[in-house]
LOSEKOL-508441 format. One record per residue (C-alpha): x, z, y. Coordinates in steps of 0.25 Angstrom, whole numbers, plus 2048, in hexadecimal, padded with zeros to 3 digits. Example, Ala and Ser with C-alpha at 12.3 -4.5 7.8 and 13.67 -1.06 7.14 Angstrom:
<pts>
83181F7EE
83781D7FC
</pts>
This chain:
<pts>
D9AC395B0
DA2C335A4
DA1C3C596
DAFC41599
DADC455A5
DA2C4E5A0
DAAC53597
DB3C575A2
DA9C5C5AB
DA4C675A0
DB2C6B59D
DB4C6E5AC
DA7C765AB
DA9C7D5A0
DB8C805A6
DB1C865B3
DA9C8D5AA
DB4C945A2
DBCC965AC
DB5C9B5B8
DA7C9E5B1
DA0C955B9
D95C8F5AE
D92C815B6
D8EC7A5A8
D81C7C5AB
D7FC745B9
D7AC675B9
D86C5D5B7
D83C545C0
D84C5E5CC
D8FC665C5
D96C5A5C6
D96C555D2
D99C615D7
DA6C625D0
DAAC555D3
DA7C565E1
DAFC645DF
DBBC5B5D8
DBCC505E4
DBEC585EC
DCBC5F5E5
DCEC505E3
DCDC515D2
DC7C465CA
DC1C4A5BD
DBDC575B7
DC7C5B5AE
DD1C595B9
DC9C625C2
DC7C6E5B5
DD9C6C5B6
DD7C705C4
DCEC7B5C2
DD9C825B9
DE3C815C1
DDDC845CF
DD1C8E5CC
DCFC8E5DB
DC9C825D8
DBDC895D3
DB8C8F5DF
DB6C805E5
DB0C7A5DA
DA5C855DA
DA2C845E7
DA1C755E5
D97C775D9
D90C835DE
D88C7E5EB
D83C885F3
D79C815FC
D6FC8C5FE
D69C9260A
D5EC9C612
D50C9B60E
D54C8C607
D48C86603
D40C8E60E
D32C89608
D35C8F5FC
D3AC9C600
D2FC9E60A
D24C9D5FB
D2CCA75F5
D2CCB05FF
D1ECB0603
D19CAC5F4
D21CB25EA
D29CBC5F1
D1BCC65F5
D16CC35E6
D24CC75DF
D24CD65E8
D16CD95E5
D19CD85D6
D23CE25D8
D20CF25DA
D22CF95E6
D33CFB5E5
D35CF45D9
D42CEC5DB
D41CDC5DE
D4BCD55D9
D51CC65DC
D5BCBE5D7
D61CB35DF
D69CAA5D5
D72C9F5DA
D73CA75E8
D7EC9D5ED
D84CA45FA
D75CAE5FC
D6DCA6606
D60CA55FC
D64CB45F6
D63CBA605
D54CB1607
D4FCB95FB
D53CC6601
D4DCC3610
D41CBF609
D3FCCA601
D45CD460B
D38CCD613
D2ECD0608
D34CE0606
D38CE4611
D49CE9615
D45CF760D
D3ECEF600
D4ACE55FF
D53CF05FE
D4CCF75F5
D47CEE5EC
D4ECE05EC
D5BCDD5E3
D60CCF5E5
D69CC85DC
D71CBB5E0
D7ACB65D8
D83CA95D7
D8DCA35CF
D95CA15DD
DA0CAD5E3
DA1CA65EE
D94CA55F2
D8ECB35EC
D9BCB85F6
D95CB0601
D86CB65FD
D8BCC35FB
D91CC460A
D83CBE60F
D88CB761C
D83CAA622
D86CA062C
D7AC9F636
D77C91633
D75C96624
D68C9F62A
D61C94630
D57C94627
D55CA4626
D48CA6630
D4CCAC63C
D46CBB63A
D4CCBB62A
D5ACB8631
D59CC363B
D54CCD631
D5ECCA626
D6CCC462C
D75CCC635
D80CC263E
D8FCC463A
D9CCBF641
D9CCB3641
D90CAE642
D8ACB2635
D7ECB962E
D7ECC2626
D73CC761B
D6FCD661F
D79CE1616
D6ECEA613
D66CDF60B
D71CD9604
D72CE65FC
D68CE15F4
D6ECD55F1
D77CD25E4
D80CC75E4
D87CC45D6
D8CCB95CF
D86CB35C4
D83CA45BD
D75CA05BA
D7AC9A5AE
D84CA45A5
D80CB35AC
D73CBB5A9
D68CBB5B3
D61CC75BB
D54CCD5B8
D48CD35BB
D46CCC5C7
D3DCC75D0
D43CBC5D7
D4BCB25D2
D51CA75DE
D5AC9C5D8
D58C8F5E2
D5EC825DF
D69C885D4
D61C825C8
D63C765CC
D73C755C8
D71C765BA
D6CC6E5AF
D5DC715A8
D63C7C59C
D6BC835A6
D5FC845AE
D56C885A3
D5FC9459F
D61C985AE
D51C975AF
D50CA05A3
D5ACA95A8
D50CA95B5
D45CAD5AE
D4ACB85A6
D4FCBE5B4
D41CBE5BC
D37CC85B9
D29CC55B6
D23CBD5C2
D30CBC5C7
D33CB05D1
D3FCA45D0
D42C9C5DC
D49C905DA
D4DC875E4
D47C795E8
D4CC6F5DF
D49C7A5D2
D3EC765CB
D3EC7D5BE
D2FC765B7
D37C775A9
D38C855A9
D2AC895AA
D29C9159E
D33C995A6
D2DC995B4
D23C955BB
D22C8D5C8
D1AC975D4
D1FC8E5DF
D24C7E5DB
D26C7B5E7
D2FC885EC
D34C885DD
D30C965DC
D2EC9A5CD
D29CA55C5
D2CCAA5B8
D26CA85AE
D21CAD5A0
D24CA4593
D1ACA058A
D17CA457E
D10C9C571
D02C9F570
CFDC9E560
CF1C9655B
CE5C9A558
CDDC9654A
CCEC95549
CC8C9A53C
CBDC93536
CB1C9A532
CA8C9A527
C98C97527
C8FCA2526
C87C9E51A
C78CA051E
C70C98513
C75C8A50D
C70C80517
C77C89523
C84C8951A
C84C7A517
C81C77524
C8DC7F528
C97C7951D
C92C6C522
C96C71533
CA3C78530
CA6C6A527
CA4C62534
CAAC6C53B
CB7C6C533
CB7C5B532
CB6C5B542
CC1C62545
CCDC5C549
CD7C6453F
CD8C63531
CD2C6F528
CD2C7351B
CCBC7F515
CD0C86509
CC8C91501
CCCC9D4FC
CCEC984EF
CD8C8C4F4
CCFC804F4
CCDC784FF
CBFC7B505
CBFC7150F
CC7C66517
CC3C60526
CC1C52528
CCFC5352F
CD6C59523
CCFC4F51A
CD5C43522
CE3C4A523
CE5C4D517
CDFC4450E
CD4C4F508
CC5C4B506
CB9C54501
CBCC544F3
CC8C5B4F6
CC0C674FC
CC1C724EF
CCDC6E4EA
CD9C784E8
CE1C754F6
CEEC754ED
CE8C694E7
CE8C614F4
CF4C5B4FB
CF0C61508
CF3C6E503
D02C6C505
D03C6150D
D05C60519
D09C6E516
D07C7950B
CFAC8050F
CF9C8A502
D03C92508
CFEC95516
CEFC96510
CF4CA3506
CFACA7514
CECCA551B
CE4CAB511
CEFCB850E
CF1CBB51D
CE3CB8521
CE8CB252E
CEBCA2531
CF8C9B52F
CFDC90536
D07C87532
D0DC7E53D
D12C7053F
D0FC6A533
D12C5A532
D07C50529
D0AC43528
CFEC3952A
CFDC2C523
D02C2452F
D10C2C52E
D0EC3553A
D10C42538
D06C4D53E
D08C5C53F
CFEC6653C
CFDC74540
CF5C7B534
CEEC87534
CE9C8F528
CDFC9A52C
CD7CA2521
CC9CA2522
CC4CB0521
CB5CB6521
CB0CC1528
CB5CCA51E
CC2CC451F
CC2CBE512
CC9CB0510
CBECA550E
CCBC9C50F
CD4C96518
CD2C8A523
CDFC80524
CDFC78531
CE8C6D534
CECC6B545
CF1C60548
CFCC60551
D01C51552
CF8C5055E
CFEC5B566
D0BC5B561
D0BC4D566
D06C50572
D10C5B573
D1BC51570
D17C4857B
D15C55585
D24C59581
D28C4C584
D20C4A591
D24C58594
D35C55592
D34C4959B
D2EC505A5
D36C5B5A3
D43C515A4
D3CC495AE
D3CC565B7
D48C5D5B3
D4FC4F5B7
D47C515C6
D4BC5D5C6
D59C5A5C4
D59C505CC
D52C585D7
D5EC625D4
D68C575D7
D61C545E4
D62C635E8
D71C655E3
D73C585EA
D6CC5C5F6
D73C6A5F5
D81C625F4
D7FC5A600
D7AC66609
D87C6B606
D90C60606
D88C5D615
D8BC6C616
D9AC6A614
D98C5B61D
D95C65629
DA0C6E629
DAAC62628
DA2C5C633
DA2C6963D
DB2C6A638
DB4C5E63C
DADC5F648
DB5C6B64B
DC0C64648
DBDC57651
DBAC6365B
DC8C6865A
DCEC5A65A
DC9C57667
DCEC6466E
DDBC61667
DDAC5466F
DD7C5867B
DE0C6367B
DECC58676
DE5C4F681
DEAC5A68D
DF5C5D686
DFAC4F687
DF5C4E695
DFEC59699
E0AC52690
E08C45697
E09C4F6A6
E16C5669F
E1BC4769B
E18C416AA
E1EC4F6AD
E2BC4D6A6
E2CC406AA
E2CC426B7
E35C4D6B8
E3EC466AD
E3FC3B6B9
E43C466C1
E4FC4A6B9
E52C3C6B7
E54C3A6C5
E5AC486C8
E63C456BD
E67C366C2
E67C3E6CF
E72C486CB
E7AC3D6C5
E7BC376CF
E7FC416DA
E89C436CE
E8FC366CD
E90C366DC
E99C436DA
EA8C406DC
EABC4C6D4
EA6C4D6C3
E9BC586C1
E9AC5F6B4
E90C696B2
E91C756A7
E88C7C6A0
E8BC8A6A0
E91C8A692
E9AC80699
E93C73692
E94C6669B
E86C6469F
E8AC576AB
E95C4F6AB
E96C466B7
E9AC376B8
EA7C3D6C0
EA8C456B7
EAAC3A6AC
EB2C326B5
EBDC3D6B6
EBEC416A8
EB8C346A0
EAEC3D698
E9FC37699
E94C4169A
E8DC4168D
E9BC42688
E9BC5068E
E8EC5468E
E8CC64689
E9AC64685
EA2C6F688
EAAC6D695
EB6C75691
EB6C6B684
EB8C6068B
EC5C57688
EC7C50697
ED3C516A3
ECCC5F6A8
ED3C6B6A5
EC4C716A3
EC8C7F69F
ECFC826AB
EC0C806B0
EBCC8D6A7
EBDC986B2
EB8C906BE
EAAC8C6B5
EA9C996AF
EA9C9E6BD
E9DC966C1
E96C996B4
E97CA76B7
E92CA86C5
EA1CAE6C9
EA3CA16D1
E99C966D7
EA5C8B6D8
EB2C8A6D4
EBCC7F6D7
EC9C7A6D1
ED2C706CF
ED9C6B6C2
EE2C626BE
EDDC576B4
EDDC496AD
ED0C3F6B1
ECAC366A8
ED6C2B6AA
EE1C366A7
EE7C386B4
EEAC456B9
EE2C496C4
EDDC566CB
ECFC5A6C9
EC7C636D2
EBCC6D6CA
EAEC756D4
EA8C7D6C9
E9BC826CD
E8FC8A6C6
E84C826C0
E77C886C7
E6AC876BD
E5BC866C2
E59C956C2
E67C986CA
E70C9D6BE
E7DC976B9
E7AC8B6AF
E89C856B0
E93C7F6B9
E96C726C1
EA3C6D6C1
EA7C616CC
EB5C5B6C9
EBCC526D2
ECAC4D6D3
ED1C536DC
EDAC4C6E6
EE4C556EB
EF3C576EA
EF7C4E6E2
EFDC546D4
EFAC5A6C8
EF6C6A6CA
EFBC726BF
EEEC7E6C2
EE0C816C7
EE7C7B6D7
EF3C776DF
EF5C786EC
EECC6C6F1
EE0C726E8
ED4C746EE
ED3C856EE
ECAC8A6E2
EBDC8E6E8
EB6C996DF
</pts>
């Protein structure tokens, strides 16, 4: 990630965290971030300060990107080894401590959606007994995430997510629901607190006596997780128990904790240690018994003094300096003449550091006096430190005799102490960066359960899908067997009609007379080939016209009553003849059967109307006959 881009990134955090208060600026960056891009991919956004625009202006958006960050890959009995040594390690130990009726009390932080807070109430509900729990237990599970406390809070599980609950704890402590659910027993989740509440801003519980945060640590980056580790430690009583989750070491916080079980990463808290002060020897005097005895003695506590590995000087009481050690000789460039000279007089009086000073102090108090870290340079340039201890010399009567000044070097053991830090810092590096790399593993890990998680449901989706495609198929399949059966169907009846209709055309062609069938609002519905021979109109020229509409040599209103007859059932045939003008234009008498038009079901649909010329008396007629006129039938 470019400079810019991480300066991009933390503006986008420090938005989320302004805005929503969401405080993700502790998390591990490289986590964080690909959750979020993964989170931006998929809302199709390249780069962060696109995605912050986003943010403001659809808040909505919030919900998704936490679910994206905030993993909840969690679980039953996870880590069944682990569980199983608290429970029958830890878990017997931690009640015993208590008294008889005095309260347990458990904080499940990081809860996620209650799987590992609902294992530590079976567990303990085992341990207590139903009437203990209730009496006894207050268990707190908090999370940063509303959607998954909702979830936890409403305790109901798919099956599959209680396989690993042994089968007598599951039919003890779950109740089937609609659905096929399970459901965490009421009565026991009374004693159950669910809260929100972020590991990094919010003030922790106390006075307890369990502590479970699995595999939550591991999101943020080592000062995040020394605060949240403090924070810990101030919550659990004494002898109180953390249980952190597998990929959770925690071997740099041991001033804080202390490991009971590595393996099961189960921890107990611990007490921080305090400085312990040095202790100063006193010198003693000889016992003077005779002058041989006391010479002897001078000549003992001389070698005595040479041999020792610190440089000491003796000062009398009357400020002279009694005596110096081989050591303090070689240090300090002092030699046996110097021994009864005023220790003002000698450069070692305030160099390396002022001794006149701390000796009043020594000699007024009656009690040593230490002055610490004190640097001398040797001739080859390297600078040594020295602790240096002035300590009266008093008799049995407490009366000073004078006051012993002892030089410790330190150059040894400071080095050694340098090189410890040192060795200490890299290791301590080398396994904060296993630890963080066995962190990645585990957020890694916990990314691809989900994301094979999520793989599954697309795949049974799609399998459903592919279900529900083939039974599309196959019903399409006999629909489009039974369209081909409707199609030979039609077919063959539209052959029929096709030779019915050919068949009807031709009995009308063969008709002398033109046929012309109405409808019964009197619309031309057939229009015979006689038809268009006598009058010269075509069929389509006619067809659903209007009958009485039309302009040929047919007086076709004087055809009004005889139609209307039919039409009405008054009449089933009426007959008449009427003069008229053919398509050639001569004058010609024209003979008219009206008869009803009969439908399938027996009702009246129209009427058929046969015309004909008629060859009678020769003549025009002037009305409906004439004397040669065939009579009117009706």
């Amino acid at each position: 990630m470019s400079r810019a881009a991480e300066e991009e990134f933390e503006a986008l955090l420090e938005f989320i965290r302004d805005d929503r208060g969401f405080d993700f600026t502790g998390y591990k960056r490289s986590t964080l971030g690909r959750r979020v891009r993964k989170r931006m991919q998929e809302v199709g956004i390249d780069g962060f300060a696109a995605y912050r625009e986003q943010l403001r202006r659809n808040p909505d958006e919030f919900t998704a990107l936490f679910n994206t960050i905030l993993i909840n890959v969690t679980g039953f009995f996870r880590d069944p080894d682990a569980w199983e040594v608290l429970a029958r390690d830890f878990l017997p130990a931690l009640l015993e401590r208590k008294d008889p009726g005095e309260p347990v009390r458990v904080w499940s932080a990081a809860c996620a959606s209650g799987e590992e807070t609902y294992t530590v109430a079976m567990l303990l509900c085992e341990a207590l007994g139903t009437e203990g729990f209730h009496e006894r237990v207050k268990i707190y599970a908090t999370d940063v995430d509303e959607e998954a406390l909702a979830q936890a809070r409403v305790a109901h599980y798919a099956a599959r997510g209680l396989e690993a609950v042994p089968e007598p704890l599951r039919a003890r402590y779950f109740e089937a629901t609609a659905g096929g659910q399970w459901a965490f027993r009421a009565d026991l989740r009374r004693q159950i607190i669910f809260g929100r509440h972020d590991l990094v801003r919010d003030a922790p519980m106390s006075h307890l006596d369990l502590l479970v945060s699995r595999n939550s640590l591991m999101y943020f980056n080592a000062e995040t997780q020394a605060r949240i580790l403090n924070r810990f430690h101030f919550a659990l009583n004494d002898h109180g128990v953390l249980f952190l989750g597998k990929a959770e070491m925690m071997r740099a916080h041991g001033d804080l904790f202390t490991p009971a079980d590595l393996k099961a990463r189960i921890f107990t808290r611990g007490a921080r240690a305090s400085m312990r002060d040095r202790l100063l020897m006193m010198a003693q005097p000889p016992r003077p018994d005779g002058r041989e005895r006391q010479a002897r003695a001078v000549q003992l506590r001389d070698a005595a003094l040479d041999a020792q590995g610190a440089a000491q000087l003796v000062v009398g009481p009357d400020g002279t300096l009694a005596l110096a050690n081989a050591p303090a000789r070689a240090l300090f460039g002092l030699s046996r003449a110097d021994e009864g000279r005023p220790l003002q007089d000698l450069t070692v009086s305030y160099r390396p550091v002022d001794l006149r000073s701390p000796i009043d102090q020594a000699r007024r108090d009656e009690r040593p006096v230490v002055i610490h870290q004190v640097e001398y340079p040797f001739s080859n340039g390297e600078f040594h430190t020295f602790d240096v201890q002035v300590v009266p010399l008093l008799d049995h009567r407490r009366v000073t005799l004078g006051v012993s000044v002892s030089f410790v070097d330190l150059t040894p053991f400071r080095r050694l102490q340098a090189e410890l830090q040192e060795t200490n810092q890299e290791l301590e590096t080398a396994f904060e960066e296993l630890q963080s790399t066995n962190e990645e593993l585990e957020t890694t890990n916990e990314e691809l359960q989900s994301t094979i998680e999520e793989l599954e449901t697309t795949n049974e989706e799609l399998q459903s899908t592919n279900e529900e495609l083939e039974t599309m198929n196959e019903e399409l399949q006999s629909t489009n067997e039974e369209l081909e059966t409707i199609n030979d169907e039609l077919q063959r009846r539209t052959t029929e009609l096709n030779h019915v209709n050919a068949y009807m055309t031709s009995i009308l062609t063969s008709l002398s007379a033109g046929v012309v069938v109405l409808d019964r609002g009197l619309d031309i519905r057939v229009w015979s080939r006689k038809a268009e021979e006598l009058w010269g109109l075509r069929a389509d020229e006619v067809a659903d016209r209007a009958f009485q509409n039309l302009d040929i040599g047919l007086p076709v209103e004087r055809l009004k009553p005889a139609i209307r007859a039919c039409l009405e059932g008054s009449s089933d045939f009426e007959e008449t003849v009427l003069d008229a003008v053919n398509r050639r234009g001569r004058p010609i008498r024209c003979r008219v059967a009206v008869t009803p038009f009969l439908g399938a079901n027996g009702e009246i649909g129209g009427a058929v109307l046969v015309m004909e010329e008629w060859r009678g008396a020769s003549g025009p007629s002037t009305g409906n006959g004439g004397p040669d006129d065939p009579p009117a039938r009706g």
